[in-house]
Every structure is written in C-alpha cells, then in structure tokens.
C-alpha positions in Angstrom: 80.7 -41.1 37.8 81.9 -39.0 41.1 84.4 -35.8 39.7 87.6 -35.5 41.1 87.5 -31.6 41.6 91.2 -29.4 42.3 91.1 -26.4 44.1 93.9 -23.7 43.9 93.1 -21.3 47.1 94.6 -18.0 46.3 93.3 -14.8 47.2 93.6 -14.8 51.8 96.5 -12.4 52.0 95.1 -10.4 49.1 91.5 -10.4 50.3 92.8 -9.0 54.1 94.7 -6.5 52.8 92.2 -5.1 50.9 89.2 -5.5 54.0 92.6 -3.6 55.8 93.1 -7.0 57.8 96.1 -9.0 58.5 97.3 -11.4 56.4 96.7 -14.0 59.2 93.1 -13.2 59.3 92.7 -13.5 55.8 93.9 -17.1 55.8 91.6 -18.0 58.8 88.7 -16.7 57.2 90.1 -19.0 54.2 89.9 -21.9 56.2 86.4 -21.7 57.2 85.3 -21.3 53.1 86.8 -25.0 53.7 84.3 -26.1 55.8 81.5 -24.8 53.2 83.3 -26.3 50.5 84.1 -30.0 51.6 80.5 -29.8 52.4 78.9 -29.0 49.0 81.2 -31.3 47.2 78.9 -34.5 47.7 76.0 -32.9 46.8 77.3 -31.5 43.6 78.7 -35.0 42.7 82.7 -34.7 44.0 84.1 -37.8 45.3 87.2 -36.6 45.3 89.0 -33.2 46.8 92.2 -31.9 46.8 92.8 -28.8 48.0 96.4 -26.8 47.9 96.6 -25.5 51.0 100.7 -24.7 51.0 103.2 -25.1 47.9 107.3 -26.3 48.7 107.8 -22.3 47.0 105.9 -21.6 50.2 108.3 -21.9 52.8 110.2 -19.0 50.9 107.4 -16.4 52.8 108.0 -14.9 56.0 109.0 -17.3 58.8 106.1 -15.9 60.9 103.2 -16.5 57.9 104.5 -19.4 57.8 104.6 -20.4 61.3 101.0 -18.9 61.8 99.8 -21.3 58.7 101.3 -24.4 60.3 99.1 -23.9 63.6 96.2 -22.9 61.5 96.8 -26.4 59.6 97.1 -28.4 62.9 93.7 -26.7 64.6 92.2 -27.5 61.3 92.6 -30.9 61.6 92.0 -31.2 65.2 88.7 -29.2 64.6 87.5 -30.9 62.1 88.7 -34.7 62.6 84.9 -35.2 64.2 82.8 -33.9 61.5 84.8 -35.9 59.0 84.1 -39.1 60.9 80.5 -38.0 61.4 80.0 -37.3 57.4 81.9 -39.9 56.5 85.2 -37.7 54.7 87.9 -39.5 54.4 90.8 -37.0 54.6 95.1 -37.5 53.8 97.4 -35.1 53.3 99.7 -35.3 50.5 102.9 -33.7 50.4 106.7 -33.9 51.9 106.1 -34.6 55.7 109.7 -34.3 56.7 110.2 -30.5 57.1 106.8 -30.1 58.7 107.0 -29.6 62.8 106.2 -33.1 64.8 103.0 -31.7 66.2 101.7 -31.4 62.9 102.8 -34.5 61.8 101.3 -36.5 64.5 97.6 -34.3 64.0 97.9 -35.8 60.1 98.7 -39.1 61.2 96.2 -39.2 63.7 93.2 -37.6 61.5 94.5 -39.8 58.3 93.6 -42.5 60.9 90.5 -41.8 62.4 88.5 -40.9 59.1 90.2 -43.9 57.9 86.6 -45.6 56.4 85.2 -42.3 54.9 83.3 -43.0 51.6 81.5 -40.0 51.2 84.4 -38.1 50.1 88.1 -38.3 49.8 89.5 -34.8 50.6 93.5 -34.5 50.2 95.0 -31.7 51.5 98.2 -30.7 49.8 100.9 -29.3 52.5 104.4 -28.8 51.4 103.6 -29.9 48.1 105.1 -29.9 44.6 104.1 -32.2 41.5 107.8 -31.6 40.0 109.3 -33.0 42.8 106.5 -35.4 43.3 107.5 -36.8 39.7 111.0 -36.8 40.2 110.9 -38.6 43.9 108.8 -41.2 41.9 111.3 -41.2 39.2 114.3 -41.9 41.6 112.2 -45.2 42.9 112.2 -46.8 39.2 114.6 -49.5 38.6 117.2 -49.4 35.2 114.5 -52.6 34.1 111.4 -50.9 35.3 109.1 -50.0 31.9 105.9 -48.4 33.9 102.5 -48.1 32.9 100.9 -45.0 33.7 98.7 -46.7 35.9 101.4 -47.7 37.8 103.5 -44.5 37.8 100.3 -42.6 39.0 100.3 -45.7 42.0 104.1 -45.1 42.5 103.5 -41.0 42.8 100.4 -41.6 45.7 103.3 -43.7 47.2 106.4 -40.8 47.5 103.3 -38.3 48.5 101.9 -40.3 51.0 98.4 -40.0 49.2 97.7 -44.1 49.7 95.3 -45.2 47.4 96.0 -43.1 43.9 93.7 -40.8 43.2 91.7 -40.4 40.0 92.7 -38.2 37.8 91.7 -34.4 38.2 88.6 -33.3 35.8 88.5 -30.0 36.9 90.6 -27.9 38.3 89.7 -24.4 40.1 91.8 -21.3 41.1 90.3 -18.4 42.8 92.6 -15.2 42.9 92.7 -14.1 39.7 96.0 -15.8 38.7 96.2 -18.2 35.5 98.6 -20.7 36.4 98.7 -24.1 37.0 101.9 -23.4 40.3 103.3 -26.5 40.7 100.0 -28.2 41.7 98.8 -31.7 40.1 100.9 -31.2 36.7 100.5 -35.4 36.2 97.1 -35.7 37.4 95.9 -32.4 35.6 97.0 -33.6 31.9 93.1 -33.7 31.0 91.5 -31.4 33.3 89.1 -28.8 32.6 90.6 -25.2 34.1 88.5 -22.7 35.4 90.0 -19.3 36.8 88.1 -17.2 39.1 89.2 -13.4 40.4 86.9 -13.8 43.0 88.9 -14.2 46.1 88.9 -17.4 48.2 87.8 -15.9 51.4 84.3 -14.8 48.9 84.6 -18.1 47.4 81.4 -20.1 48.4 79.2 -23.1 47.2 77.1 -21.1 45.2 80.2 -20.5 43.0 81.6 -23.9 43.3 78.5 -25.3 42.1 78.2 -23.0 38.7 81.9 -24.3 38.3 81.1 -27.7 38.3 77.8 -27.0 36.0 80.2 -25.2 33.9 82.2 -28.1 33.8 79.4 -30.4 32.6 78.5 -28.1 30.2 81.9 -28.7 28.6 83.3 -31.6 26.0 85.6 -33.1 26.6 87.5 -35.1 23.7 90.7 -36.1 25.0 92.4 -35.7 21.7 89.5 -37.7 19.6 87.0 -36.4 17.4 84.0 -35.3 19.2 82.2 -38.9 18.0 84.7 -40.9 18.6 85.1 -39.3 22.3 81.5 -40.0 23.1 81.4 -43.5 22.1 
C-alpha cells in the first residue's frame, strides 16, 4: 500500500536569516530541497505528495515576498514540467486559482496537462490554500436533500480545490521548522494522520531525513480508535 505523505515546508525565511541571506534566497534554496524530495518519495513507498507551498494567511506577507514567491512558483513548474513527464509524476495544484496572476495560472494548467498520465507519483502542490475554506466551499455546494458520505464529501472537496481525482487520505504528515501546528493545511484529510515535527529547517531538510520519517512512521500503530487486535485484523 503506497503512503500518502503531507509536507508542511517551514523554515526558508528563518533559515536565510540566520545563514544572513535574504528571505528570497531562503525560499529558492527551499525549492530545490523539492526536487530531492519528490524524488525520494517513490523509493521510500509515497504515492502520493502534497506539499504546502503557500497558505490563503499568506497573502497577508509583504507584497514583494509575495510577488517574488509567485515567480518562483511559475519557474518551478516551467523547470520542472520535463522531469515530471520523464519520471512519470503526475503533478496538480490544489488551492483557490482566482486571486493567482494569469501567468501562473496558465503554467498550472499547462503542467497539470502535460504530466497528465504520471503513475509514479501524484505530487499536489497546495498554492493559496486553506482546508477551512476548502470545507466550507464544499459545504455551500450541498443541496437542503443532500445526506453525504464521507467518500463523497472528500470527492466533492477535490472538486472546489481543483485536486481532480480525490486524494487518499494523509498517513503522515511532516513539518520542518520547529512549529507544532497543523496551519490550516489538510484538517479533513489529516483526521488519522501520523504527525511528525522536525526543527530542522526545510532548506536542511533532505531525503536522508524524510526517509527516517517515513521508517518512523512504520514503526508506529496505528489503531484508528480500535483496540490494538481489533485494528490489525
């Protein structure tokens, strides 16, 4: 069974101050752990990725981070549409889509596209994301007669966040930073999810450490309110 893995990356802006770096540079360096990571996660059984690359609590930060994150996005996925195709990644991007610049929107639509028929890995990048307001957009779309199954509502929330196909749900979720929070990210997906928090920074986040998370994980029972026997069987 392939693990759907949850990445929290926290830790750039942090990690460049400290190194006496800007901010920006922090989060570029952030991006290339990306690269390292999407490519461990077959190896070390992950069939499913999503990685919270920008929160809706986001915009709130300085209109020129955040214009300098929305470029970084875009050369991301221009960059890396190739390789995805090559390695067989399918990647989507879930998230509101309205407030992000047309540029961008057209590199998502076009990458979503072209590693359309990726079965090595499904890697979702969150952009513009909340799961609150995930929730309640999928709320608003139930009728007054409408009793949902919770198969069905997580269908209906891949719907409002333009993830396609739902996702399975999140077995274990990572932050890097040092922060013990959950912000916003995955709150339906995560109900079950094995947490781990690291104070390693992302930028010194690697495979090495993704792959003693994931051991870590396995090493883990997981009873989903049962008795230990009853959860095995």
């Amino acid at each position: 069974m392939s693990l759907h893995v949850g990445i929290i990356m926290d830790g750039n802006g942090r990690w460049a101050t400290r190194q006496g770096l800007s901010r920006a540079e922090g989060h570029r360096r952030g991006a290339a752990v990306v690269r390292r990571i999407v490519e461990a996660a077959p190896g070390l059984g992950v069939g499913t990725l999503t990685l919270f690359a920008f929160s809706s609590d986001n915009w709130k930060r300085p209109g020129r981070e955040v214009s300098w994150l929305m470029r970084l996005f875009r050369d991301y996925l221009r960059d890396e549409a190739a390789r995805c195709v090559e390695t067989g990644v399918r990647l989507t991007v879930i998230g509101r889509r309205d407030r992000l610049g047309p540029t961008l929107r057209s590199a998502i639509e076009r990458t979503e596209a072209l590693t359309a028929g990726g079965a090595t890995l499904h890697l979702r990048i969150a952009i513009d994301y909340s799961a609150r307001d995930a929730i309640l957009r999928a709320a608003q779309c139930l009728t007054a007669d409408t009793v949902p199954s919770r198969e069905s509502f997580s269908r209906l929330l891949a719907i409002v966040d333009h993830g396609g196909s739902h996702a399975p749900p999140v077995d274990l979720l990572i932050r890097t930073g040092g922060e013990r929070r959950l912000s916003d990210f995955l709150l339906w997906e995560c109900a079950y999810a094995e947490l781990c928090f690291l104070p390693v920074m992302w930028p010194d986040f690697g495979p090495e450490l993704f792959g003693q998370a994931v051991s870590d994980y396995h090493g883990r029972e997981r009873r989903y309110g049962a008795l230990p026997d009853a959860a095995a069987s």
